[in-house]
C-alpha positions in Angstrom: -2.8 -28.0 2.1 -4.8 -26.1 -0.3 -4.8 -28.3 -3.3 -6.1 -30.4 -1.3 -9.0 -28.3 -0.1 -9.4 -27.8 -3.6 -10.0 -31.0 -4.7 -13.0 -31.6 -2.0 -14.2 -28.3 -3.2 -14.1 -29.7 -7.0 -15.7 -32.7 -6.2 -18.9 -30.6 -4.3 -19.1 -27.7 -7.2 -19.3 -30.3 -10.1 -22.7 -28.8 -10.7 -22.1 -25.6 -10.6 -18.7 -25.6 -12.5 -21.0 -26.7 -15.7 -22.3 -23.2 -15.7 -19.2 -21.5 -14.6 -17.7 -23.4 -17.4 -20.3 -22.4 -19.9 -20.1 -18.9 -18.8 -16.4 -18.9 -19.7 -16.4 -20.6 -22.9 -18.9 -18.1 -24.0 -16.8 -15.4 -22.5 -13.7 -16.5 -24.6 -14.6 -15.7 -27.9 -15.2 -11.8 -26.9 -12.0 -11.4 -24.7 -9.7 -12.8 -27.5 -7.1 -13.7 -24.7 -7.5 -17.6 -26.5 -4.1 -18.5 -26.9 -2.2 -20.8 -24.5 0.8 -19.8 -25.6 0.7 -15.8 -23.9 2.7 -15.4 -21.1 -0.3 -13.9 -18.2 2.4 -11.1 -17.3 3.8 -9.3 -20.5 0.3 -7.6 -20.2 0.3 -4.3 -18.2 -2.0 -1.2 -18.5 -2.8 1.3 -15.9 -4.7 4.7 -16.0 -8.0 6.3 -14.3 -11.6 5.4 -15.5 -14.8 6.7 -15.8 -16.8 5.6 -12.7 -19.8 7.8 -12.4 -20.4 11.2 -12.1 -17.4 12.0 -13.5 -15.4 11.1 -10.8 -12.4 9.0 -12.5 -10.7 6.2 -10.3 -6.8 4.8 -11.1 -7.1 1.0 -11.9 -4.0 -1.2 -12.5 -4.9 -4.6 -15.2 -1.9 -6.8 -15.4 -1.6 -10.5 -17.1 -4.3 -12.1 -19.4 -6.7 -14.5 -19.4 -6.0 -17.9 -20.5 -8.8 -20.3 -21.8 -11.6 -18.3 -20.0 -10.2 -18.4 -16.7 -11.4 -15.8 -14.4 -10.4 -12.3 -13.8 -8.9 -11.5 -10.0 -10.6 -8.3 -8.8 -8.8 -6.8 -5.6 -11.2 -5.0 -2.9 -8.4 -3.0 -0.3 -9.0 -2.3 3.1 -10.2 0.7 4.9 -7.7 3.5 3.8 -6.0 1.0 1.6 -4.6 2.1 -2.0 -3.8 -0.7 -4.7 -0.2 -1.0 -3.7 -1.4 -2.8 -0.4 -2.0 -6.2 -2.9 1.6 -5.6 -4.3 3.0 -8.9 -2.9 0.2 -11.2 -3.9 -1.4 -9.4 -7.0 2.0 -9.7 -9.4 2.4 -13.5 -9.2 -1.2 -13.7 -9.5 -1.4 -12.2 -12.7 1.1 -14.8 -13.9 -2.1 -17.2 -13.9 -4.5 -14.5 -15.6 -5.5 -11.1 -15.8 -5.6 -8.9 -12.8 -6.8 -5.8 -11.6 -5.6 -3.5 -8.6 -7.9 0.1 -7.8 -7.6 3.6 -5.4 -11.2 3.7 -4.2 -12.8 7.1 -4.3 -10.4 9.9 -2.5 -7.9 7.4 -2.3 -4.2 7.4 -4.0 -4.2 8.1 -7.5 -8.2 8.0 -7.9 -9.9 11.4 -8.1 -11.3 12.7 -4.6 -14.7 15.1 -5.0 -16.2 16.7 -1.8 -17.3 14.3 0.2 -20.4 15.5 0.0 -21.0 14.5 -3.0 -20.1 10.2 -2.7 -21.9 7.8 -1.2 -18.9 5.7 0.6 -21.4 2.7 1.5 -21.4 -0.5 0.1 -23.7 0.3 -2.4 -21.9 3.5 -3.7 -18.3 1.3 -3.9 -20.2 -1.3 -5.5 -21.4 1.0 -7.7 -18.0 2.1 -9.0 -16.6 -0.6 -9.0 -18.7 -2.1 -11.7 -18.4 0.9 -13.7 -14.7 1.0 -13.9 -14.6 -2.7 -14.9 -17.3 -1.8 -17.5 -15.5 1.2 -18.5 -12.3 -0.7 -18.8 -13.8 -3.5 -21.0 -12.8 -6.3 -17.7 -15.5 -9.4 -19.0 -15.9 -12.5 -18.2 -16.1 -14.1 -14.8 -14.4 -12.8 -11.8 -13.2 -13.5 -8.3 -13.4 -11.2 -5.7 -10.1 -11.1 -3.6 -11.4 -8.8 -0.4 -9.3 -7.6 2.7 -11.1 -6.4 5.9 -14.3 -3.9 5.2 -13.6 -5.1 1.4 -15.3 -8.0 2.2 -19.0 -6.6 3.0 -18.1 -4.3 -0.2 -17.5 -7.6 -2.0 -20.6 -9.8 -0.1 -23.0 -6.9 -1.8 -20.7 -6.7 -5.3 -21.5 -10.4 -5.1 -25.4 -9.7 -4.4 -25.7 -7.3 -7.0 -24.0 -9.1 -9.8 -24.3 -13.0 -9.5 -23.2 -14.1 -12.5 -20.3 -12.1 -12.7 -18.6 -13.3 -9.3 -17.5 -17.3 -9.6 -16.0 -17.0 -6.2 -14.0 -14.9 -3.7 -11.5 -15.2 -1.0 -11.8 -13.3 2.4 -8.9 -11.6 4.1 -9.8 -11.4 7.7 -13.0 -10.2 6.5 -15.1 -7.9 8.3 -18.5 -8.6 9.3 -21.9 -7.0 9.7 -22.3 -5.7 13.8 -18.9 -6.7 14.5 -18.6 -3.7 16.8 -21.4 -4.4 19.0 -20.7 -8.5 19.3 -17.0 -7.5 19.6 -18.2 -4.9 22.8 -20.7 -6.8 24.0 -20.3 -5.3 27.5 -20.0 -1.7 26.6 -22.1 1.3 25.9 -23.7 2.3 22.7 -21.0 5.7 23.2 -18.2 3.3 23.3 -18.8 0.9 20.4 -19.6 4.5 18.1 -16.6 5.7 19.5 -14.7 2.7 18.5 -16.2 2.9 15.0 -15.0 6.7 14.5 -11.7 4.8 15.6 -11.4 2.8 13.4 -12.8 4.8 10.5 -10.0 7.0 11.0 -7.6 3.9 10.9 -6.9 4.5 14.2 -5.7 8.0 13.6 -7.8 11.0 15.2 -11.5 10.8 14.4 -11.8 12.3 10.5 -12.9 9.4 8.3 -10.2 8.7 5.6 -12.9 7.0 3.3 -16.3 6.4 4.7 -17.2 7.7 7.8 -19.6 6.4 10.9 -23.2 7.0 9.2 -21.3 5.4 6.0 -20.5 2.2 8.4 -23.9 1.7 9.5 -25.4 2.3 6.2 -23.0 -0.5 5.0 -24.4 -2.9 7.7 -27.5 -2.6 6.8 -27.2 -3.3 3.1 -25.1 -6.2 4.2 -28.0 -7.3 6.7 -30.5 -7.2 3.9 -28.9 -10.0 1.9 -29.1 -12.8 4.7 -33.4 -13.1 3.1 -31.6 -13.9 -0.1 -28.7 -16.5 1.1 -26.8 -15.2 -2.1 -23.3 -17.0 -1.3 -25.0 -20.1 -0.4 -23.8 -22.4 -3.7 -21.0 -20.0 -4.4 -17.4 -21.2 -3.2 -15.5 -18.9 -1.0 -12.2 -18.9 1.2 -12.3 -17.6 4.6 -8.9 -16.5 5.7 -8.7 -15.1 9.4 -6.2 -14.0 11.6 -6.0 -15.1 15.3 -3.4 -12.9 16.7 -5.0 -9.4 16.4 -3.2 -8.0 19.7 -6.7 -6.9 20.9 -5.4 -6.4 24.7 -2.7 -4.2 23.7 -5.6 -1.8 22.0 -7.9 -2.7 24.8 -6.6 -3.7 27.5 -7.6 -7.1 29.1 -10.4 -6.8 30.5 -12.0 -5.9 27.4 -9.5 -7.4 25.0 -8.9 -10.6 26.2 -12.3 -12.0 25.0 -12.1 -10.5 21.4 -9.9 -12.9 19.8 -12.7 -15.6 20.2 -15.0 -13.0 19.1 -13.2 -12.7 15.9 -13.1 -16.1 15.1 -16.8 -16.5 16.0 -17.6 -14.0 13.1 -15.3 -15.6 10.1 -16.7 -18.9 11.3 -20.0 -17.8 10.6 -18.8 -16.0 7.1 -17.7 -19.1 6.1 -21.3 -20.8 7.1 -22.4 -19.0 4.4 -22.0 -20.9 1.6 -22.4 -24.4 1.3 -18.6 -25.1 -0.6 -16.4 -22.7 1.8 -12.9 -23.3 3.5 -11.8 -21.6 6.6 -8.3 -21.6 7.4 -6.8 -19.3 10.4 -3.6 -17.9 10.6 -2.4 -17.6 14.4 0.7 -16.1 14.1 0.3 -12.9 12.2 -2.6 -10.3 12.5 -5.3 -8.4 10.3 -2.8 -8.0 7.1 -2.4 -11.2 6.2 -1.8 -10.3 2.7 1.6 -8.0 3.9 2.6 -10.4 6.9 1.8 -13.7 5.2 1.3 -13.3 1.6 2.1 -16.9 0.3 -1.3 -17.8 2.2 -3.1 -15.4 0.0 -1.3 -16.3 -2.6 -2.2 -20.2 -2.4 -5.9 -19.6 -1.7 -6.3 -17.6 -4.8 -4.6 -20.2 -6.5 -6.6 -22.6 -5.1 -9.6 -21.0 -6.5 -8.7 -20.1 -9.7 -8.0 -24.0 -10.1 -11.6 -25.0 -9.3 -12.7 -23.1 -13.1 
């Protein structure tokens, strides 16, 4: 199915894979991963980086880039450490070079007062780009993004253009998805719901970014749509359609939700001109644990197009 989907894709980026092939021919004589003949996953380094402030975040780079292909960059989920990618990231990097991170505060990664980090989108970003800096990742990458990763990775993309070639969406969230998923409930309900799930559905203390941190995220996410920055870039939209809102909800509120969902990662995918949708409706919001081969194939699938 997905080869497939790539080869349409191919045909409508033809433009834009002359710069993207550019980009990576240029990129190939600094990264001196040129020879065919490496095998992507004798490469293995892991350790904590510089990101900022001081504040040092544990990183994972497996396999090696072959001819200029791109580097797979990993955003986690809310809570999430590196080890969540750990059934689609090691056959990945037997294509090219890899890289798995802890967030701020989370697994391995150094965790300051909280005070002291900004855990919105532009403070991730922010990190992020230092450690792959730090860590001397070049060349082109592609954004593979699970849940609140993917407005992390909408703004990464924002910020840095010509550094993302493309990125695939894991049940994605989405800018307001609280209020269009409540559309019938009070403003205490929907913040309530946010504290929620900011906990991970665990008590009310934030285990990364907390309520203020989600709104603050929003909006920085809200400010792009001027800009249309995804618009030429190619991106796979991978959602879930069996969430099992009702048993959270109830029906009443639940049963509605599921078409809510799909609403949203339709309209992610509107935004860009070469995207793919593609809905699993068997298996819920961890499609990368409950249905990794999916995940796997899409990045695949991308990774072919350069």
């Amino acid at each position: 199915m997905f080869k497939k989907l790539a080869l349409v894709l191919s045909v409508l980026l033809a433009v834009i894979l002359v710069s993207s092939t550019a980009m990576a021919a240029g990129s190939k004589s600094t990264s001196g991963n040129t020879n065919t003949s490496v095998t992507t996953s004798t490469y293995s380094w892991s350790g904590k980086v510089d990101s900022g402030n001081g504040v040092e975040l544990y990183m994972e780079v497996t396999g090696q880039r072959i001819d200029g292909s791109p580097t797979v960059v990993f955003e986690n989920g809310n809570a999430d450490t590196h080890a969540i990618w750990d059934q689609v990231a090691p056959t990945i990097a037997q294509k090219t070079r890899v890289v798995t991170y802890d967030r701020v505060g989370m697994g391995l990664s150094d965790a300051p007062a909280r005070s002291t980090v900004d855990y919105s989108a532009d403070g991730v970003v922010d990190r992020l780009h230092n450690i792959l800096t730090n860590a001397n990742i070049d060349g082109p990458i592609i954004l593979v993004t699970h849940s609140i990763g993917g407005l992390y990775s909408r703004v990464y993309q924002a910020t840095y253009p010509t550094d993302v070639v493309g990125i695939v969406f894991v049940d994605s969230s989405t800018e307001y998805q609280f209020d269009n998923l409540f559309p019938n409930e009070s403003a205490q309900f929907i913040y309530d719901d946010i504290v929620f799930n900011m906990a991970n559905g665990v008590g009310t203390a934030p285990i990364e970014g907390d309520v203020n941190d989600w709104y603050a995220t929003e909006s920085q996410v809200d400010a792009l749509k001027t800009s249309d920055p995804m618009r030429n870039l190619p991106i796979i939209v991978l959602a879930s359609g069996n969430h099992g809102f009702e048993s959270w909800y109830g029906t009443t509120v639940g049963a509605p939700m599921e078409g809510y969902w799909a609403g949203f990662q339709t309209t992610l995918a509107a935004r860009s001109n070469y995207s793919v949708l593609v809905t699993d409706t068997v298996n819920g919001h961890y499609l990368h644990t409950a249905n990794p081969n999916l995940v796997i194939d899409a990045t695949e699938d991308m990774l072919d197009l350069f």
